[in-house]
C-alpha positions as CSV (number, residue, x, y, z in Angstrom):
1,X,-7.7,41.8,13.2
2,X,-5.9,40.8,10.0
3,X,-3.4,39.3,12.0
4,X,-5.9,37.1,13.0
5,X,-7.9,36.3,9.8
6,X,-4.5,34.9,7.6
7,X,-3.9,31.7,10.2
8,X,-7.6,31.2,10.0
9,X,-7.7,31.2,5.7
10,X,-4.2,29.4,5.8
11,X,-4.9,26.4,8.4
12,X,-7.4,24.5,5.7
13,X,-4.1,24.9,3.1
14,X,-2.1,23.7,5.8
15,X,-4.0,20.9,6.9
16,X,-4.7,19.6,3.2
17,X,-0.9,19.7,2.6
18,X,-0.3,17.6,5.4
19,X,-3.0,14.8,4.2
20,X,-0.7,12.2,2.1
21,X,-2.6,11.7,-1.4
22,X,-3.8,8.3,-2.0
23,X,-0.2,8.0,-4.8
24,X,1.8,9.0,-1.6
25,X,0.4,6.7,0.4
26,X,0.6,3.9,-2.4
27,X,3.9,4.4,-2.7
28,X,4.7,4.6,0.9
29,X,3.1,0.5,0.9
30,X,6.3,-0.4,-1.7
31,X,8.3,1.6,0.1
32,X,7.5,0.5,3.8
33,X,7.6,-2.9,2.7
34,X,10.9,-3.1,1.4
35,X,12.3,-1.4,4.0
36,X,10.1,-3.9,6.5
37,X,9.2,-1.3,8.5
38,X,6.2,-2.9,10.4
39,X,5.9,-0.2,12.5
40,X,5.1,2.9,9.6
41,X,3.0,0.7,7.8
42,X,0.6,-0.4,10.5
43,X,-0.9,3.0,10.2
44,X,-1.5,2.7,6.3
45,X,-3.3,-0.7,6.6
46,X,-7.2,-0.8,7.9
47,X,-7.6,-3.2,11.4
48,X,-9.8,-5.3,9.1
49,X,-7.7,-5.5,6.6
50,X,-7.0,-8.5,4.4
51,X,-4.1,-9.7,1.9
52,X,-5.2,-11.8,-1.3
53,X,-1.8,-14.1,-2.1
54,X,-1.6,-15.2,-5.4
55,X,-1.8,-18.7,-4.0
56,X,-5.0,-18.0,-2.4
57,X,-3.9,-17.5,1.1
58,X,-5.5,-15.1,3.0
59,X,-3.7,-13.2,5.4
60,X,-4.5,-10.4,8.2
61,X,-3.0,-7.1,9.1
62,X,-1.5,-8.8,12.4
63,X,0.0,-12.0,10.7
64,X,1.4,-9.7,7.7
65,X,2.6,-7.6,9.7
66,X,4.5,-9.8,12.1
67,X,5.9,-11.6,9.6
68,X,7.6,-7.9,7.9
69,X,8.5,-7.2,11.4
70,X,10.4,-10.6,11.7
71,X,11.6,-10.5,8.0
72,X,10.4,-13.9,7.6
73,X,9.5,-12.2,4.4
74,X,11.7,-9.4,2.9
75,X,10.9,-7.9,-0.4
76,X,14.3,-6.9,-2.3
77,X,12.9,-5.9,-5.4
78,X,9.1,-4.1,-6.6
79,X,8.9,-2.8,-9.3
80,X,4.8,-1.5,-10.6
81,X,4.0,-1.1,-14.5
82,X,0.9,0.4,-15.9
83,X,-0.5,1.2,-12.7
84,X,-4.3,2.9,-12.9
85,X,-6.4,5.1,-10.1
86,X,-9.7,5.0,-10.1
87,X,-11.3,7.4,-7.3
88,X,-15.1,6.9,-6.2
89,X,-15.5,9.9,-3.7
90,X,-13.7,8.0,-0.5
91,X,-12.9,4.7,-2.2
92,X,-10.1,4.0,-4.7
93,X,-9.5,1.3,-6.6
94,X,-5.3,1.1,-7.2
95,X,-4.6,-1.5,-10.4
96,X,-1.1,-2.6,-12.0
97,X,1.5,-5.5,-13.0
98,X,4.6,-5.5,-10.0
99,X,7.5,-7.5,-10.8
100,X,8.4,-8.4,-7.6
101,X,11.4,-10.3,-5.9
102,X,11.4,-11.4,-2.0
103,X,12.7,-14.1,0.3
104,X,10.0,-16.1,2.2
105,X,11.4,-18.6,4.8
106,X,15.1,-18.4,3.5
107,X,14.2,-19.2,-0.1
108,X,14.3,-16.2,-2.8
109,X,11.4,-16.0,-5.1
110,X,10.6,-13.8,-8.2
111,X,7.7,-13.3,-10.2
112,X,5.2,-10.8,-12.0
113,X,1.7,-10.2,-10.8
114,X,-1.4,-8.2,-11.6
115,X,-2.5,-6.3,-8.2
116,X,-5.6,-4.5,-7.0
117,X,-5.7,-2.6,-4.0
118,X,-9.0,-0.5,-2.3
119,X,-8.6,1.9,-0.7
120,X,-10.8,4.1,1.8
121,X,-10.2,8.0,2.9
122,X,-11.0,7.9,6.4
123,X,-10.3,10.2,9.4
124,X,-8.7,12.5,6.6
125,X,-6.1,9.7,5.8
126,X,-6.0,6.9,3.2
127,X,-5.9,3.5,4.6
128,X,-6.2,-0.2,2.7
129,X,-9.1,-2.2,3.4
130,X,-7.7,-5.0,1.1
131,X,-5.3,-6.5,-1.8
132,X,-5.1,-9.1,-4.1
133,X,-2.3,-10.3,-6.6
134,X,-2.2,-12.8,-9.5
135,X,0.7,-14.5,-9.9
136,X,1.1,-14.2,-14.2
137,X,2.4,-16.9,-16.4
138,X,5.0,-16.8,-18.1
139,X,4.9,-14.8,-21.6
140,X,6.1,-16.8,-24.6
141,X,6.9,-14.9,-28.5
């Protein structure tokens, strides 16, 4: 009977440690993205999710992720400052400054940004439902 009973108490500690945390799967979007691995981020990414540019372009979970896939866009450098968390039982609210650094259509590009991410726990698994940056000015003394 005991041998029974201890994989029944362990398999909720088991299936918990197998759930990334919403800072896991944060850092698996840097991560994933400058590796432009499509693939392992598709999973991380809501179908109805959307992208905010700092230009004001909107883009979709398809489009964004083609373009990783193609490497039309590769991110060589991201770097997050002063990031916050700010959980709201399923919901999270992810904020920060990313210094970034990419190449979009052949032509490299740097900048610093302000970000804000949502995210949503769903099907035991965090996945983002949308993100936004702001492209900061430069700071003069």
């Amino acid at each position: 009977m005991r041998a029974l009973i201890a994989p029944l108490l362990l398999f909720p500690l088991l299936a918990w440690a197998q759930t990334p945390t919403l800072e896991q799967a944060d850092a698996d979007w840097n991560r994933l993205r400058l590796q432009g691995d499509a693939s392992a981020l598709a999973p991380l990414l809501a179908e109805d999710w959307l992208l905010t540019h700092s230009d004001g372009r909107v883009q979709r979970k398809a489009d964004y992720l083609q373009e990783l896939a193609t490497r039309q866009r590769r991110n060589t450098r991201i770097d997050n400052q002063d990031v916050q968390v700010r959980r709201y039982g399923d919901t999270a609210i992810v904020t920060g400054t990313s210094v970034q650094a990419a190449v979009s259509d052949g032509q490299p590009w740097e900048g610093r940004f302000r970000f804000t991410r949502v995210w949503v726990l769903r099907d035991g698994r965090w996945q983002m439902v949308a993100s936004h940056s702001s492209r900061l000015g430069e700071t003069r003394p």
